[in-house]
matplotlib code that plots the C-alpha trace (Angstrom):
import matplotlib.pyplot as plt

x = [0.0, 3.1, 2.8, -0.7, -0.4, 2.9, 0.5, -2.3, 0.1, 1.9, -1.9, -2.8, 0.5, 2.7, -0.7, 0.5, -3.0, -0.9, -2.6, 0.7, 0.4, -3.4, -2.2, 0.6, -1.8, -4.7, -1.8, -1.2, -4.6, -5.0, -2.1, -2.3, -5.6, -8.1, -11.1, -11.0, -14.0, -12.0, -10.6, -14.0, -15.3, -11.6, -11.0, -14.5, -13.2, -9.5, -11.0, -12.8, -10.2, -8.8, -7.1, -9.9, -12.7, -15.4, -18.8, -18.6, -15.3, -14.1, -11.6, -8.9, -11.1, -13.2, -10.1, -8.4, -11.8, -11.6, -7.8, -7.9, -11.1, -8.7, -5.8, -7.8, -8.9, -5.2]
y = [0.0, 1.9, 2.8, 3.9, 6.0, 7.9, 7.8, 9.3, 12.1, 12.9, 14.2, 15.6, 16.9, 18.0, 18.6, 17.3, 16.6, 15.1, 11.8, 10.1, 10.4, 9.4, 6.7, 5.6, 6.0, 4.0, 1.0, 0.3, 0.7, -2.2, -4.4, -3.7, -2.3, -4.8, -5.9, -3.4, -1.5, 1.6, 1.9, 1.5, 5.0, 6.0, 3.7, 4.6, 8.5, 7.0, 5.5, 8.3, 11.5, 14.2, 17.2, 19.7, 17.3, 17.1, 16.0, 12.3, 12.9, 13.7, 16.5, 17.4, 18.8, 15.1, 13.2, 15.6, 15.0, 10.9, 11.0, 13.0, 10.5, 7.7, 8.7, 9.7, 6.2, 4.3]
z = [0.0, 0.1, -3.4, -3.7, -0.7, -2.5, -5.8, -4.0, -2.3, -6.0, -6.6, -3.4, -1.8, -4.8, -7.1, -9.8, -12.1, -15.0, -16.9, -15.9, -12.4, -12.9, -14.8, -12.2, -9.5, -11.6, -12.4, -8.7, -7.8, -10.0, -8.8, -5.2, -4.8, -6.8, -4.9, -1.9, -1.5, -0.9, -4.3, -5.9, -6.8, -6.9, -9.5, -11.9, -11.3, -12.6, -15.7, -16.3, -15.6, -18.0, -17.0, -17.7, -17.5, -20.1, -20.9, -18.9, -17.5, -14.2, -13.8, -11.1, -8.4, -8.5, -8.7, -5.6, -3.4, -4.4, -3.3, -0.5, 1.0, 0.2, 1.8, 5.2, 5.0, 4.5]

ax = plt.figure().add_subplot(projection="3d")
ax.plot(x, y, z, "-o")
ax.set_aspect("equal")
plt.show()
């Protein structure tokens, strides 16, 4: 969980909104993270994220609010 956690504070703690950091964050979700409740809706607003959002997309201030529940929670 190490990982995730430093994934999840690349987002929240050095705000850094990129689609690689998503991405990294969204990879060990999926290898560490797969089948825990917790990284349910954080995993639909991952699949689901561009910078800037969009019509069916999530954008940064979704993906901070997601991240930020997460961490609280680790």
């Amino acid at each position: 969980m190490a990982t995730i956690r430093q994934a999840l504070e690349r987002i929240v703690k050095d705000r850094d909104f990129s689609l690689a950091a998503a991405e990294a964050l969204e990879s060990e979700v999926a290898k560490q993270g797969a089948d825990n409740e917790l990284f349910e809706e954080l995993e639909h607003i991952l699949a689901s994220y561009r910078p800037g959002g969009g019509e069916f997309l999530f954008d940064e201030k979704a993906l901070e609010r997601e991240c930020i529940r997460v961490l609280e929670r680790l």
